[in-house]
N, C-alpha and C positions, 0 to 999 in steps of 0.2 A: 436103341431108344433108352435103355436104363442109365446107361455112360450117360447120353445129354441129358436125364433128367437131373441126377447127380448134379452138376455145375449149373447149378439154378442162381446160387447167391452172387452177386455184380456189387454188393454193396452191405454196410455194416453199422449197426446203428447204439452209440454211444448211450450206456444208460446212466452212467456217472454222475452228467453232470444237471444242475438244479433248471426248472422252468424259467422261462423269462418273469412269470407270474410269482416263482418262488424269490425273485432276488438274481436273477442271471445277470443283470448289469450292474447290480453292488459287488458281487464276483468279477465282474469283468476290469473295472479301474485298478483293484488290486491287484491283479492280476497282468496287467499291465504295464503300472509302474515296475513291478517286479522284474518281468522285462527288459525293461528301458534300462533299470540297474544293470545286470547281467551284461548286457552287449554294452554297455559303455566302461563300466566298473571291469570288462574282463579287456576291455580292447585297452584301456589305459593303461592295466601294467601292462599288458602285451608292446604297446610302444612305450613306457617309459623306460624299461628292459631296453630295447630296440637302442634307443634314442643317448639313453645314458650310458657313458664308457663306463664308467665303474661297479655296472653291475653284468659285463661282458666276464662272466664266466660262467662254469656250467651250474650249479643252482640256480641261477637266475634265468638262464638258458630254459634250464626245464618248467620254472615255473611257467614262463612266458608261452611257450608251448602250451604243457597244460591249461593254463586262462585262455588260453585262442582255442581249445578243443571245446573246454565250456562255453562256449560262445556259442556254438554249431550245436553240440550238445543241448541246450536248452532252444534253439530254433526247430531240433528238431520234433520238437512238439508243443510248444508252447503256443507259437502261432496259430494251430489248430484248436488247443482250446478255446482260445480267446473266440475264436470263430462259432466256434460251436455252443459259446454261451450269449451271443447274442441270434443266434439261429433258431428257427425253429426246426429245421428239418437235420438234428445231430449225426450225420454220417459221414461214412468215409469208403470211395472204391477200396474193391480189393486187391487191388494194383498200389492204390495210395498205401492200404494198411500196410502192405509190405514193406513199401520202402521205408514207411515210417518206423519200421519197427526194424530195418535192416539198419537205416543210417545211427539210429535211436542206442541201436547195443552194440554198432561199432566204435561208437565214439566212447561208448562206456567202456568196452573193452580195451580202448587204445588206451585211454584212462587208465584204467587199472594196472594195464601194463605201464606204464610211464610212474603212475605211483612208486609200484614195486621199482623200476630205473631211480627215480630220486630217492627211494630208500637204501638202495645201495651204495649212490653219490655217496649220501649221507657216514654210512658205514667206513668206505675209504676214507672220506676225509676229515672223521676222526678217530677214528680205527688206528689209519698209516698215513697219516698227514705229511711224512717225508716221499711215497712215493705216489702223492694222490696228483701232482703237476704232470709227470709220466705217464700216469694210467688214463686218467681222465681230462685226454686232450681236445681241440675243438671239432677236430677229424670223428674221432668214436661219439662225439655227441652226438655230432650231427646225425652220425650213423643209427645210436640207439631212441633220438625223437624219430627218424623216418620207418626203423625197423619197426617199433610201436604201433606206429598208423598203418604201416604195410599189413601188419602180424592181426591187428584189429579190426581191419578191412575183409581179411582173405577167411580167418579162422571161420567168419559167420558167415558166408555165403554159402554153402553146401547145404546148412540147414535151412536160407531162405529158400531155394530155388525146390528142396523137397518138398517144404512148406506150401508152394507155388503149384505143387503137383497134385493135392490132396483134394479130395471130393466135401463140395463144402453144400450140402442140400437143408437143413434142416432148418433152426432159429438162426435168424442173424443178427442177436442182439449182443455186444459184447460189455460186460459188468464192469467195468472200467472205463477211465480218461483219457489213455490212448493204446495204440494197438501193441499188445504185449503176446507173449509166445503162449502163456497157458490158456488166457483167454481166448484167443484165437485156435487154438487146436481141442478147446474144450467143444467147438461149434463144427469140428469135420467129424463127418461121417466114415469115422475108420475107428479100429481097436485102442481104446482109452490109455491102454499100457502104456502107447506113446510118450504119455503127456511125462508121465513115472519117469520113463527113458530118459526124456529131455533133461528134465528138473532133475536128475542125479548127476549127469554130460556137466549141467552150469553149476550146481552146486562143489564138484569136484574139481572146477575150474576157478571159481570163486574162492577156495579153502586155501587150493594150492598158493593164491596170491596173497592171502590174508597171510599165511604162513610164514612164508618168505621175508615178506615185509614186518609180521610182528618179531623174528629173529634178529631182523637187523636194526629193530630200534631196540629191544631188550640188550643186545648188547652194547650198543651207543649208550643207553643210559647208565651198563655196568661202566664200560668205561670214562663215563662220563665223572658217575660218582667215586672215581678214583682219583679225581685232578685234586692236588692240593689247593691249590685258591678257591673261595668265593667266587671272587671275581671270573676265574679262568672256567669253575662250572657254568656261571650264567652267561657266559658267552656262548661255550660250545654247544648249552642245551637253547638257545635263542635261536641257532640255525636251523634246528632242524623242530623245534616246537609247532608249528606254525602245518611243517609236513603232516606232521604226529594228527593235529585237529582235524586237516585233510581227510586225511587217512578213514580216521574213525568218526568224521561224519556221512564220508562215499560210502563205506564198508558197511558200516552200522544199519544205513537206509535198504542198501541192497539185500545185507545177510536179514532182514525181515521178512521181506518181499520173495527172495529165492530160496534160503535158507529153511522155508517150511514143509516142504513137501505137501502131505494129505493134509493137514493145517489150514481150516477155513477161515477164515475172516469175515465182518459185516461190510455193507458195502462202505459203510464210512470209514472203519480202517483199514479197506485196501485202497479208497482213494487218499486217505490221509498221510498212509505208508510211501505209496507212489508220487505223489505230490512232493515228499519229502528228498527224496534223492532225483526228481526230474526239477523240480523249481527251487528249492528250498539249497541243496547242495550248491548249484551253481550261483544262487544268490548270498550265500557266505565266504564262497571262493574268496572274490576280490577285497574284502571284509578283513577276514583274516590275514591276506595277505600283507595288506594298507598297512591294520593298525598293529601287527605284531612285531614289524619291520623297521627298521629306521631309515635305512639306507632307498627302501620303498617306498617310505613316503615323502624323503627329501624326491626322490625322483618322477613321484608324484606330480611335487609342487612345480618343480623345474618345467614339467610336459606342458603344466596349464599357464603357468607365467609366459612358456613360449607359444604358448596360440594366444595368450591375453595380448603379446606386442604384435605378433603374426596380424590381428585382427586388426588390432590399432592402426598400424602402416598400411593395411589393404584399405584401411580410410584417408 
């Protein structure tokens, strides 16, 4: 009888976000359009990439990937807000919370991993630009975007399916906007320590990335500022500037949110924090992309000029 009392909670109730009385539908358009940016602004390079031969190599390669991960990435939760701010009853099964919170940190994670992959691109091919043709063929690309999502997929499941195991009896309110790991294990009925365990596990997983990747642009920029030309710096630092903003606006947002340990927050700056690298990241993606680029926004135009004749002729 104690075991079934224990697994009483079926469901979880979002305290985050504002009443319909408060403005829940001045939240909700913005929120929206935000959205609408995201899945079309990440799907366009992903086919102008696709569609244009001249950006068939691995940079571009990886971007397009990465803007196709952000696209999921921000589905994975966004949808539900929007839901949840014209709702009056803000919940989410505990079947839903998981997955949301399963698919939510695998894409982040595939992310992160793929960062860290284009920051290495980055390194070979200006590092050792004579043997970056050889190294970085379309065989290994291909291999290190699927390794990514494979390695991003697999890493977090052990912890979902624990997660899944845990005795959830008490409050089921969770102080945030979507289903996250502390908040959620702050509400099971087992030893706190956990939560300690967890948040050192992703922290230590998080450094190591940050690490990596801030190595390999420290050295891109020594080498960088070693080219005698003008001209031949602002080239080399053009390819990979755009990574760089990436970098340190995913990183930035995360190393906040995870990066604190016993470090409380109020409730506005842990939604303000978290908003920032679920809506806000994915929404500068194709941004930076676009306007930092040239060869991306020619290819931009070329995608929209061919559905502008595509549409023409279907009339």
């Amino acid at each position: 009888m104690e075991n079934a009392s224990l697994s009483t909670v079926t469901e979880f109730i979002f305290i985050g976000f504002p009443q319909l009385h408060e403005g829940g539908f001045l939240y909700f358009f913005p929120l929206l359009f935000i959205y609408i940016f995201i899945v079309t602004g990440n799907l366009m390079i992903f086919f102008a990439v696709r569609i244009d031969i001249r950006l068939h190599n691995p940079m571009y390669n990886f971007i397009s990937f990465f803007s196709f991960l952000e696209m999921w990435y921000a589905t994975a939760t966004i949808p539900k807000m929007l839901s949840n701010l014209i709702s009056k009853q803000k919940t989410i099964s505990f079947i839903g919370c998981l997955l949301q919170m399963y698919f939510f940190h695998s894409l982040g994670n595939t992310e992160g991993v793929l960062l860290t992959v284009m920051a290495i691109d980055r390194y070979i091919a200006i590092c050792s630009p004579l043997h970056y043709p050889t190294i970085m063929t379309p065989r290994l690309c291909a291999q290190l975007s699927a390794g990514s999502c494979v390695f991003g997929f697999l890493i977090l499941l052990p912890e979902i399916v624990w997660i899944s195991t845990l005795p959830f009896c008490g409050p089921n309110q969770i102080y945030q906007v979507f289903c996250d790991f502390s908040p959620l294990l702050s509400l099971a009925c087992t030893d706190a320590s956990v939560i300690l365990v967890q948040d050192v596990i992703h922290a230590l997983a998080i450094l190591t990335t940050v690490l990596i990747i801030s190595l390999s642009y420290i050295r891109i920029i020594i080498v960088i500022s070693g080219i005698p030309s003008v001209e031949g710096r602002k080239k080399a630092f053009s390819t990979c500037s755009a990574h760089i903003a990436v970098f340190l606006l995913f990183f930035g947002s995360v190393g906040l949110m995870y990066l604190r340990f016993s470090a409380t927050y109020t409730l506005f700056w842990d939604t303000a924090i978290a908003l920032t690298f679920s809506v806000l990241a994915p929404f500068f993606n194709p941004i930076i992309y676009s306007l930092r680029n040239k060869d991306m926004k020619e290819a931009i135009k070329k995608l929209l000029c061919s559905q502008k004749v595509f549409t023409i002729s279907e009339r």
